[in-house]
N, C-alpha and C positions, 0 to 999 in steps of 0.2 A: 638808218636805211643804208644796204648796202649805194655805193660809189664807183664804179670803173669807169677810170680815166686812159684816154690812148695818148700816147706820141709818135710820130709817122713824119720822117723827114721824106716828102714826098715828090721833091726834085719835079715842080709843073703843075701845079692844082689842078690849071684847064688841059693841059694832056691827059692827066692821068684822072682826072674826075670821074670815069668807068670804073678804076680800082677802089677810089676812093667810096665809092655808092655800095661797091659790095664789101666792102668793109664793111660800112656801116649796117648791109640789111644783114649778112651773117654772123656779124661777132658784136654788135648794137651795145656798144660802147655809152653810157651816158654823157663822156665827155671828149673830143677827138682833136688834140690840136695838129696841127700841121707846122711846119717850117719850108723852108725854100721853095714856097709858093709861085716867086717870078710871076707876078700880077700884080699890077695897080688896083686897088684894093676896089673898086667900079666895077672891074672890070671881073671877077675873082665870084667864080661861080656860087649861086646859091640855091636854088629855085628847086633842084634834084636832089640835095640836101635835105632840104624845108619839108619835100614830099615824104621823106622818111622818121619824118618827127625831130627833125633839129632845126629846128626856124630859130633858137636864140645863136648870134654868133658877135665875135670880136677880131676884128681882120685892122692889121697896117700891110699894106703895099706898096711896089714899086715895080717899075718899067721891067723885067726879063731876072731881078734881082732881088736875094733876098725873098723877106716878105713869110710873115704870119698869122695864122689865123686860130679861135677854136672855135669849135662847132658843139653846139648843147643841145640837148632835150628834155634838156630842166631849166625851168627860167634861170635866165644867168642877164647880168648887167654886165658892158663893156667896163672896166677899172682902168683904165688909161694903160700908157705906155710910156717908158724910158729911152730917151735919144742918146744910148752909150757912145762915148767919142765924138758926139756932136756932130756925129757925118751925116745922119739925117739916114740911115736904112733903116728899114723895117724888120729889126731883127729882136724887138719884145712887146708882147702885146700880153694884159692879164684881163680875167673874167671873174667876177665873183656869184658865185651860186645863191638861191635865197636863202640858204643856213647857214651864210657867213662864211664859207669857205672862199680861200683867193687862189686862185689856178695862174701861174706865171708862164709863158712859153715863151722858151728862148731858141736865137738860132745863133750862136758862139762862132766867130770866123773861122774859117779849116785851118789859115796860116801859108798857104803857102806849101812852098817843095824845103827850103831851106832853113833850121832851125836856131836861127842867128838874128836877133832880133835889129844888129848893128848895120846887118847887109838887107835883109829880108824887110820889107814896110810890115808887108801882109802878116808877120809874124809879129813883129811887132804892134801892131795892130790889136791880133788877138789877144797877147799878156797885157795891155793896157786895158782891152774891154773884159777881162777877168778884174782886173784890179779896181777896176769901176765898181763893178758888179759886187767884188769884196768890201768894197768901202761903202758901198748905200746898203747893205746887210748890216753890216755891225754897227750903223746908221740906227734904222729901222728895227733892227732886232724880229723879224717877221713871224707871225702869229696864226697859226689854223690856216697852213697855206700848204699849197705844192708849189712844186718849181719843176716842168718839165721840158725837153727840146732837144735839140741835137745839138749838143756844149761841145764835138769835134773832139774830145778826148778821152780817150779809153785809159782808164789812171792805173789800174789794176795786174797782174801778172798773168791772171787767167779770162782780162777783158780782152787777148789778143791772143794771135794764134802761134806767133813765138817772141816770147819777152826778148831773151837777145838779139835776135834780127832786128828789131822794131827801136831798139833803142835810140836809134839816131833817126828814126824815122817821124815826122811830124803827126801828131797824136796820141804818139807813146812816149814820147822824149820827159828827163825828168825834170826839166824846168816847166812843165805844161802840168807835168800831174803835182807836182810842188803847188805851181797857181790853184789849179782847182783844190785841192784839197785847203788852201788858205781863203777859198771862196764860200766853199762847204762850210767850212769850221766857223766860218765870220757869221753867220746866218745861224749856225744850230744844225744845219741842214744833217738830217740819216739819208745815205742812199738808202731807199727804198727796197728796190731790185735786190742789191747784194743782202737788203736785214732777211730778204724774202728767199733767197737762193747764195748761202753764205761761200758755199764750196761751186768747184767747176767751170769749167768755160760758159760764160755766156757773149755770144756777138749779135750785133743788129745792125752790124751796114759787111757786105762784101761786094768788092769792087765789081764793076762793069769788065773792065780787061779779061777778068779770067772765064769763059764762057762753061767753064766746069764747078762754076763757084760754089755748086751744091755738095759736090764728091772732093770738090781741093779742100773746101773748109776753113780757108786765110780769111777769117772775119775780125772784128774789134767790134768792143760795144762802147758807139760812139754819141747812143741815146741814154738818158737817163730819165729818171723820175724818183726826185727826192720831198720829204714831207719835213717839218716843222716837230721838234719832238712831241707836242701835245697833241699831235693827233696822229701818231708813229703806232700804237699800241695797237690802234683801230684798224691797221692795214690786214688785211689776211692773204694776199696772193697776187705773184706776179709771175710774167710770163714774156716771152720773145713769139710773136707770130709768122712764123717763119716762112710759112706757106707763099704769102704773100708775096716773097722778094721772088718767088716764083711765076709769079701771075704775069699775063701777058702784056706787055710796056711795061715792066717793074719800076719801080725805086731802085736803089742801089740799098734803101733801108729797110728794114723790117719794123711793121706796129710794133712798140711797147705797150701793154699792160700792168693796170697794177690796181687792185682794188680795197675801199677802204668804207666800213663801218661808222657812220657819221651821221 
């Protein structure tokens, strides 16, 4: 049976919980994770969720930070979660479906302004919780899974809206897409997105600064949603929801889409 899974870096669950409801009643996703929740996981609404036929859900929280959750409409069981760096945020939580599928959602640190891991913590921070991430993969070797979230890095030439500008700028820098793609490779992991839209620009976060960010067009696609080769074949369709970053109190992200045969 078909599968559509969201990912929605949504910068405020309990602010933006109005966008998030119509997300769900118009484009009724079977599966919707979220990232940078900024809720203690109590506290981290659910009840207007529920009403639209998502009452299975798997949330870690914390105070104004971090923090993720997914939301189902298909029985789903919490799957635990991973304390990368031992800092103790709420930055992976997984669900598994009752046909055995394991849905991962991540929320990857931005890094920081400076792309120096010797001056910068924050940067430093992120290449170690990649190299976590790569090391409990080719660990685990993972099986009938997704892995989606907002991993803070656009790897690609045409996930940005100028490769050379961008180069020294953190999320495009080639020590980050180095990481990630030793992160990917460790796990098996196909992006998703690009097997589904192999040419052309695609982005799904554009800054807050630019208040013309629909006509300037300076995006990166700093979402992903990758799958496990055995159930790579089954995908048939992805998509950037773009409207959204338009909605009123946006994200700074746009839903990902991606749907799978399973």
């Amino acid at each position: 049976m078909p599968i559509t899974i969201c990912t929605w870096n949504i910068n405020s669950v309990r602010l933006r919980e109005p966008i998030v409801l119509k997300l769900l009643a118009e484009e009724q996703p079977d599966v919707l994770c979220l990232q940078e929740c900024k809720s203690p996981t109590e506290l981290m609404p659910t009840q207007g969720f529920a009403d639209l036929g998502y009452k299975y859900t798997a949330m870690r929280g914390q105070k104004g930070y971090n923090g993720v959750m997914i939301l189902s409409r298909i029985p789903m069981q919490d799957a635990g979660h991973r304390d990368f760096c031992d800092k103790g945020d709420a930055r992976h939580v997984a669900g598994m479906l009752e046909n055995g599928l394991t849905i991962h959602n991540y929320y990857v640190p931005a890094g920081g302004d400076v792309a120096d891991p010797e001056v910068n913590e924050k940067f430093a921070h992120k290449l170690d919780f990649l190299a976590e991430m790569r090391d409990w993969f080719a660990a685990e070797k993972p099986q009938k899974s997704v892995m989606v979230g907002d991993l803070n890095i656009a790897p690609l030439e045409d996930d940005v809206w100028d490769h050379k500008k961008l180069l020294k700028v953190v999320s495009h820098t080639p020590i980050e897409v180095a990481a990630l793609a030793e992160t990917r490779d460790a796990g098996d992991w196909v992006d998703v997105t690009r097997q589904d839209i192999p040419d052309g620009k695609i982005y799904t976060w554009w800054s807050y600064r630019a208040r013309d960010w629909d006509a300037a067009d300076k995006g990166r696609r700093l979402d992903h949603i990758w799958a496990t080769p055995d159930i790579t074949g089954s995908n048939h369709a992805s998509r950037v929801h773009r409207p959204a970053r338009g909605w009123e109190k946006p994200s700074d992200h746009a839903p990902l889409f991606a749907t799978f045969d399973l």
